[in-house]
C-alpha positions in Angstrom: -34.5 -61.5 5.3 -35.2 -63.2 2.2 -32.3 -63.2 -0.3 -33.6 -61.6 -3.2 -33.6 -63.7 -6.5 -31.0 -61.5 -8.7 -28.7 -61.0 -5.7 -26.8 -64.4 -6.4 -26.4 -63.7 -10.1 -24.9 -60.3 -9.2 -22.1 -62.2 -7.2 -19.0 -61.9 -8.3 -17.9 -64.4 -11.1 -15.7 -67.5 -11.0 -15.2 -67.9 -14.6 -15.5 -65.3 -16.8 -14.4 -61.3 -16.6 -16.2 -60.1 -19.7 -18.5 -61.8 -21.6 -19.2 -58.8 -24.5 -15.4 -59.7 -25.6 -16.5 -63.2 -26.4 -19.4 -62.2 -28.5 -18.8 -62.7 -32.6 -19.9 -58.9 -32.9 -17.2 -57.6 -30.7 -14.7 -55.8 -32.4 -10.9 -55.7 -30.8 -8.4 -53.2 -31.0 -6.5 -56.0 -32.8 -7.8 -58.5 -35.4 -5.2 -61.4 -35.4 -4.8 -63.3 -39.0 -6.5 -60.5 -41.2 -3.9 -58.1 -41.7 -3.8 -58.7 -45.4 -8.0 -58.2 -46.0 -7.0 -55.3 -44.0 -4.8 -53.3 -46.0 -6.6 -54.3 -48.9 -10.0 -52.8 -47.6 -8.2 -49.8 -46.5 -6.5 -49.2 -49.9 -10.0 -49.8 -51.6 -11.7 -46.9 -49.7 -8.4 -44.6 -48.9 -9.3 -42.2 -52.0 -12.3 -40.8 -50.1 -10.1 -39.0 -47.7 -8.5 -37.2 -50.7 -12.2 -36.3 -51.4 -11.9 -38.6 -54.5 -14.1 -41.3 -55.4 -13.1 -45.0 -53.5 -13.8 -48.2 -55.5 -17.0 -50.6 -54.4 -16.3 -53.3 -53.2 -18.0 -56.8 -52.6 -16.1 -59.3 -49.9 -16.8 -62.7 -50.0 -16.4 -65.7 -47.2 -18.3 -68.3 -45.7 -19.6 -67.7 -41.7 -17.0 -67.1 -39.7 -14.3 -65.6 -41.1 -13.6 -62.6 -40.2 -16.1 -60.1 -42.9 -18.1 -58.3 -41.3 -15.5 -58.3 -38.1 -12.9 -56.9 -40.4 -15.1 -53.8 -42.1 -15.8 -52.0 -39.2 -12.8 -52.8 -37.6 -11.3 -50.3 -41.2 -14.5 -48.1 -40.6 -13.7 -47.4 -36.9 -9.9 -46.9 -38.1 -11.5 -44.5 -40.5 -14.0 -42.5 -38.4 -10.9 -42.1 -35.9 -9.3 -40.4 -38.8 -11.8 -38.6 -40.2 -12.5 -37.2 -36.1 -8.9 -36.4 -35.5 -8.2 -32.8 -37.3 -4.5 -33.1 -36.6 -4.5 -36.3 -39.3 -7.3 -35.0 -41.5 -6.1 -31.5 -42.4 -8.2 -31.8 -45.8 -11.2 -32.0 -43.8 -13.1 -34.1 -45.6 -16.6 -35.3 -44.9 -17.0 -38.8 -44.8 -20.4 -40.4 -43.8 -20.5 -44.5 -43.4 -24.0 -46.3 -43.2 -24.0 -50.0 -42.2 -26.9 -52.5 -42.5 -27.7 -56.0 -42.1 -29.7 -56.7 -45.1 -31.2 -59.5 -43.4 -33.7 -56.8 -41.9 -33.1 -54.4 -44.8 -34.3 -56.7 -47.5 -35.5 -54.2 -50.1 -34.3 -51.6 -52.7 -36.8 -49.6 -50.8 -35.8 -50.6 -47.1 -31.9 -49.9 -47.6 -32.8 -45.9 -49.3 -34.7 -45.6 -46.0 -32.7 -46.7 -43.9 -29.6 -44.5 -45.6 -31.7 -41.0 -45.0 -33.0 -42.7 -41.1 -29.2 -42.7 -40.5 -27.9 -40.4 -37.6 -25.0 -39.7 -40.3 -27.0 -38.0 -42.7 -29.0 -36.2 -40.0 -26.6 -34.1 -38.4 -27.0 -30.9 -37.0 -24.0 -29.3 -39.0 -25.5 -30.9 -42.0 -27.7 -29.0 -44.4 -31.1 -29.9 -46.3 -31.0 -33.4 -44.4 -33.8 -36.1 -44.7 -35.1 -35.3 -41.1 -35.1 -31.8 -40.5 -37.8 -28.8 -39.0 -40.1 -30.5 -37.0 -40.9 -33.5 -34.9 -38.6 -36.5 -36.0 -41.5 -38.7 -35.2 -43.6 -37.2 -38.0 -40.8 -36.5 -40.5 -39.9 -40.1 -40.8 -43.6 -41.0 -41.4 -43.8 -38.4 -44.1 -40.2 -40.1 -45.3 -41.3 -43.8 -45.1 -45.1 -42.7 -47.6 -42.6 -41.6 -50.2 -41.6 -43.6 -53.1 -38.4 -45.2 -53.8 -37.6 -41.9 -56.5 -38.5 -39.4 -54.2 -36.1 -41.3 -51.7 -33.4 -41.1 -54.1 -33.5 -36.9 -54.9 -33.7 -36.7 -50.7 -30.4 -38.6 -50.6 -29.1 -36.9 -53.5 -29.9 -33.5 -52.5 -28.2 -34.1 -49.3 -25.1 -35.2 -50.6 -24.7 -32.8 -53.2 -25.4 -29.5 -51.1 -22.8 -30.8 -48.0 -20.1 -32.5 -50.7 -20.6 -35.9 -48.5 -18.6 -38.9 -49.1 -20.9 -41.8 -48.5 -19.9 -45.2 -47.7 -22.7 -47.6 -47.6 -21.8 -51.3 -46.4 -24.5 -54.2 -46.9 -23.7 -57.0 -45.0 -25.7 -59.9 -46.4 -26.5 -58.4 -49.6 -27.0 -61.2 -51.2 -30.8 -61.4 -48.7 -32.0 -58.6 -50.8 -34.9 -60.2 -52.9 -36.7 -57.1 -54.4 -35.0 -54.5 -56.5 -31.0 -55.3 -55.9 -30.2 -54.5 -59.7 -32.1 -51.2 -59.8 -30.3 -50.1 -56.0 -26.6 -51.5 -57.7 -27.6 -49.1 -60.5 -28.6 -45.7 -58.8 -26.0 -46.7 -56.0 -23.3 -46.7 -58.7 -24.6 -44.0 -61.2 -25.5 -41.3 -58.7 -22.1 -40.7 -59.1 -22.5 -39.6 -62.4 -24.6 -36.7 -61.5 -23.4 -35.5 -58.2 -21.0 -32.0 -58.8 -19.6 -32.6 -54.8 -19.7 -35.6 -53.1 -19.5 -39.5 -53.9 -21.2 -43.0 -53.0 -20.0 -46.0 -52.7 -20.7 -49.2 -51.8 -19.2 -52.7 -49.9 -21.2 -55.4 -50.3 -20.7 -58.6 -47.8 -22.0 -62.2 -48.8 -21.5 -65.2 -47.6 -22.4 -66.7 -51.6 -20.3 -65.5 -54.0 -23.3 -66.4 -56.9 -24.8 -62.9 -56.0 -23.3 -60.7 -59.0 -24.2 -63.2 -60.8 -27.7 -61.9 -59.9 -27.1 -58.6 -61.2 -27.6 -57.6 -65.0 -25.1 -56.6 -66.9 -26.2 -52.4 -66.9 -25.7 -53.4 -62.5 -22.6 -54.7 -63.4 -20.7 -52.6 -65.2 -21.8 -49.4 -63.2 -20.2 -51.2 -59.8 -16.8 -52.3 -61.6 -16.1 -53.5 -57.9 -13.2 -55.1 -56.6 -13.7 -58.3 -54.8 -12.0 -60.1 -51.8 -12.4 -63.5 -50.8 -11.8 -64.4 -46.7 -10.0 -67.9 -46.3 -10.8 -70.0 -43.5 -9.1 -69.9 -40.8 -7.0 -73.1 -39.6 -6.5 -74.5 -36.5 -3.4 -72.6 -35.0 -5.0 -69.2 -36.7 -7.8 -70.1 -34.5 -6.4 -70.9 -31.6 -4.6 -66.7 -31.7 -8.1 -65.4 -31.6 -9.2 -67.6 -28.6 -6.6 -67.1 -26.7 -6.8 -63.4 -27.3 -10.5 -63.4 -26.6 -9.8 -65.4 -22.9 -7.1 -63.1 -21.8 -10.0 -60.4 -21.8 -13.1 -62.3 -21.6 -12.2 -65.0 -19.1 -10.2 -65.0 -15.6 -6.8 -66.2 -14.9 -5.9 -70.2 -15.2 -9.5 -70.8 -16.4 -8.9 -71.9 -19.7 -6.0 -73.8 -20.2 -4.0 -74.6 -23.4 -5.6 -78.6 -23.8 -9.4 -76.5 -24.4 -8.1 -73.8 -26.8 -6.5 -76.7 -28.7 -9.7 -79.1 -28.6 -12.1 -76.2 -29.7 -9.9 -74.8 -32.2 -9.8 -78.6 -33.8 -13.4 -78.3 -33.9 -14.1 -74.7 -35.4 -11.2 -75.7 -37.7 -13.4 -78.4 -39.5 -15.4 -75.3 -41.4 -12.6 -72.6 -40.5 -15.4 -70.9 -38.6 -14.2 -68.4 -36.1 -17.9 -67.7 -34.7 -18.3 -71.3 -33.9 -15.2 -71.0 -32.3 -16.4 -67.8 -29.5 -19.9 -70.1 -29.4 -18.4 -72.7 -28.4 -15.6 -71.0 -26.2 -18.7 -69.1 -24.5 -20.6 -71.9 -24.0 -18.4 -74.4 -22.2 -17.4 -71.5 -20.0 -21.1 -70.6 -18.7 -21.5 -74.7 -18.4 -18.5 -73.9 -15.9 -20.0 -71.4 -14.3 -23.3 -72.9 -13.8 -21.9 -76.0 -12.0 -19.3 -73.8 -9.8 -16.5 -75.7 -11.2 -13.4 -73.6 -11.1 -11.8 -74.2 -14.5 -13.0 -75.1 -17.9 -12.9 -79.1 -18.6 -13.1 -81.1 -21.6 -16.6 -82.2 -20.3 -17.7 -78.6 -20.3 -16.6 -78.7 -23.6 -18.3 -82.1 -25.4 -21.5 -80.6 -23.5 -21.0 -77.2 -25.4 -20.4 -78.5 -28.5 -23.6 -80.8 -28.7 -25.6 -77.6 -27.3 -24.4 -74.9 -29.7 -24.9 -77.4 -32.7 -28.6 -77.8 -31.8 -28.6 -74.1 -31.1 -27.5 -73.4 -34.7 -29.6 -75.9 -36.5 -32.5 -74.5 -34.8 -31.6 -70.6 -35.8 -30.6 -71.6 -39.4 -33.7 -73.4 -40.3 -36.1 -71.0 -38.4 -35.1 -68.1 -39.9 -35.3 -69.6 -43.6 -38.0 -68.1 -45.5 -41.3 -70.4 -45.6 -40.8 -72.0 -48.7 -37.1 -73.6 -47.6 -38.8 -74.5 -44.4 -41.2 -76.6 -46.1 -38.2 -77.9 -48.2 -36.2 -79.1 -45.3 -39.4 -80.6 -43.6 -40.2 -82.4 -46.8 -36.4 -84.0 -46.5 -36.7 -84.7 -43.2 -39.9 -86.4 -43.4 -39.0 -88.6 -46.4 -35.5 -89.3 -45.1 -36.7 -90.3 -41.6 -38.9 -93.1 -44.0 -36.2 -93.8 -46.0 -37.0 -92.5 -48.9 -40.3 -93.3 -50.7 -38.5 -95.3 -53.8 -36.7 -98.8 -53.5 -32.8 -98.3 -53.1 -30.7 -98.4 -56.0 -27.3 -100.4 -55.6 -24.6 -97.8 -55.5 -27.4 -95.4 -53.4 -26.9 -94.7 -50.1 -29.6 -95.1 -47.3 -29.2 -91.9 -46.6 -29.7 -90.6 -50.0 -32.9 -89.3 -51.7 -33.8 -88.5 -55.1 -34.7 -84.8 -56.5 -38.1 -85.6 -58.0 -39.4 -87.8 -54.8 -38.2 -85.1 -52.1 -40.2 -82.5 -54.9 -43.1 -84.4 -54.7 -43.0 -84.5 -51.4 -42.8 -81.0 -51.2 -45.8 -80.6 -53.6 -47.8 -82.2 -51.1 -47.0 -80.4 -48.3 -47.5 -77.0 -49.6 -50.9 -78.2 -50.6 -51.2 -79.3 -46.7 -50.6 -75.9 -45.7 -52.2 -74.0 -48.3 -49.5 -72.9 -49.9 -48.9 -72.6 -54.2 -45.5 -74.9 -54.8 -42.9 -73.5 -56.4 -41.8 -74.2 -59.8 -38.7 -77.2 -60.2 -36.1 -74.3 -60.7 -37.2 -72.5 -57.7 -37.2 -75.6 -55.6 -33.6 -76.3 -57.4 -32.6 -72.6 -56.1 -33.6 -73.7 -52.4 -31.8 -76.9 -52.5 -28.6 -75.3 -53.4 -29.1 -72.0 -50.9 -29.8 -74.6 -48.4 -26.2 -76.8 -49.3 -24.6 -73.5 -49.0 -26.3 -72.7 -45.5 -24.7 -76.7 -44.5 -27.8 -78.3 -43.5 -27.7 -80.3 -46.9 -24.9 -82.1 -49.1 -25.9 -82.9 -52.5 -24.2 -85.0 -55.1 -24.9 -86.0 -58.8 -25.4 -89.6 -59.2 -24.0 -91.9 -61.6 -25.2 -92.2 -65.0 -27.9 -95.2 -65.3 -28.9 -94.9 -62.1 -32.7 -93.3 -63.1 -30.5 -91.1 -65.8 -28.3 -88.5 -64.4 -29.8 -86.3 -61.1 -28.6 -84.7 -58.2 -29.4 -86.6 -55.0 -29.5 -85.3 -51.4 -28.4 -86.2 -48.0 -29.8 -84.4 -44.7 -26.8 -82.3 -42.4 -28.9 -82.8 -39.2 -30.9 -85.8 -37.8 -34.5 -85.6 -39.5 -36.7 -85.9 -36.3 -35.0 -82.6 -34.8 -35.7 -80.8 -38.1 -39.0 -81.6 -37.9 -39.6 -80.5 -34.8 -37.9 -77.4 -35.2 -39.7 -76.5 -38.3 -43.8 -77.2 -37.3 -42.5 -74.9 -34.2 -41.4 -72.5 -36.1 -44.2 -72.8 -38.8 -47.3 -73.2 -36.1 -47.7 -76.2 -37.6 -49.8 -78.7 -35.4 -47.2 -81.2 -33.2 
């Protein structure tokens, strides 16, 4: 009898126990190195289980370290609380909604997907957003209404059960359309509700975006901010091991390969590079039957999950930063369309040619170019994402300007982008 093809891959494994454990998202009953960001989290929204209003909150930290990991690790702490009526005597009713604004990009996207939430929609609940009739239907009828019709649904639902809301946007700072006006009815619902409170933790990995708020958004949040460090090498190296005592079996992964990766994640302090890579050199393991981890498995991981995250940054840039990293990529794999400067690195290229560049392939594609200052915006979201360095050049040197140097070799950008773009090979 034919074996049949998922048979072997439901044979027992020789490497790992449990992959969900070494997945960035997991959350484990212990978070090693963030016991501080911890208690300060906790303190921030304590209040609402004394049915008092918590501060808002914004966290701040580049990729990997630890935000998002660390605020529902505090919210499951908190819904444990809030479920136990032993510890919550006052009875207090506390309603967290979460969302990656990556998806929920929109002033009007984020008040929908508040009322969609299975929070706000409980049966004990009263006058919720989806209530008395097919829940198909009623979230049609909720998704034609405008953004202030949106607004009285969420307040008449908090006022008439005395809810304490806690909404967290992770990657707030990917909310292009309306993020002052949702600060500002956010914040100021507050001022109207009898029973009940909102508040809000924003999570960014750019800490420029209050700076995108005006000053009516501001002063309604008066937020209290927290900035994640990186992690070093030995903080590292306690969250892999922890991760490989659940997620991988016995004498697999010995101390030589938690140091090695740790040494590499440590470079950017990046924990999530870190369970990539650890992941990755174990299914190269796998795969090839080998019975422990090796440093080979490792040097093969790391040039795998680099191309990996190139590809996943850059495709899932809007359009416009797309073009921008083509346009670098293309000029830099030419080096650069004007004659090097002494003191100018090959690898350097000017602002105005990589612009002009740009110019020409939005016309290409059909596309309007954006102004100097937008193209200026990109430039510095994209140093911030790490797939550019820029640097201001000395003065004489064509006056004063800020020149750029590509993160990733040019020919793989290219590629990546027309892919992603549908743009002809």
């Amino acid at each position: 009898m034919t074996q049949n093809i998922f048979e072997s891959e439901l044979m027992e494994r020789h490497i790992f126990r449990n992959l969900e454990v070494l997945s960035p998202h997991y959350v484990p009953q212990e978070l090693p190195h963030r016991e501080e960001e911890i208690r300060e989290i906790t303190r921030t929204i304590a209040p609402v289980l004394r049915n008092e209003n918590p501060g808002n909150m914004f966290i701040y930290g580049k990729t990997g370290t630890g935000k998002t990991c660390v605020v529902q690790y505090v919210i499951r702490k908190l819904r444990e609380f809030v479920e136990n009526p032993e510890k919550n005597t006052s009875n207090v009713p506390v309603k967290v909604v979460y969302m990656n604004c990556k998806v929920r990009n929109s002033k009007y996207q984020v008040l929908l997907k508040i009322l969609e939430d299975e929070s706000l929609n409980e049966e004990s609940l009263r006058d919720v957003p989806l209530r008395d009739g097919p829940k198909n239907q009623l979230r049609d009828q909720l998704r034609g209404m405008d953004p202030a019709d949106l607004y009285d649904r969420l307040f008449n639902v908090i006022q008439n059960n005395g809810i304490n809301l806690i909404v967290i946007l992770d990657e707030i700072d990917m909310i292009t359309k309306g993020l002052n006006d949702l600060m500002y009815i956010l914040t100021r619902i507050n001022d109207e509700l009898t029973r009940g409170h909102v508040s809000i933790i924003g999570i960014s990995n750019d800490m420029r975006v209050k700076k995108r708020l005006d000053p009516r958004s501001r002063s309604t949040l008066c937020e209290e901010e927290k900035v994640f460090p990186h992690y070093n090498a030995i903080q590292l190296k306690a969250i892999l091991k922890q991760r490989i005592s659940m997620g991988f079996k016995k004498n697999t992964v010995d101390n030589s390969i938690v140091s090695r990766i740790a040494a590499f994640a440590a470079q950017d302090g990046d924990a999530r590079y870190a369970l990539r890579l650890l992941k990755k050199a174990g299914e190269l393991a796998e795969n090839s039957n080998s019975e422990r981890v090796t440093m080979d498995h490792v040097e093969s991981a790391k040039k795998a999950v680099e191309e990996d995250i190139m590809a996943e940054a850059i495709s899932t840039l809007p359009e416009h930063q797309q073009i921008v990293m083509y346009s670098i990529a293309a000029l830099a794999s030419q080096g650069g369309m004007y004659k090097r400067l002494s003191g100018i690195g090959t690898g350097d290229l000017f602002t105005g040619e990589v612009y002009e560049v740009y110019e020409n392939n939005c016309r290409a594609l059909n596309r309007n170019p954006r102004t100097m200052r937008q193209f200026s915006q990109y430039l510095s979201e994209l140093e911030m994402l790490g797939l550019i360095t820029t640097s201001i050049s000395g003065k004489g040197i064509r006056g004063t300007t800020r020149l750029i140097r590509l993160g990733y070799p040019p020919e793989e950008i290219k590629v990546i982008v027309k892919r992603s773009l549908g743009i002809d090979q």
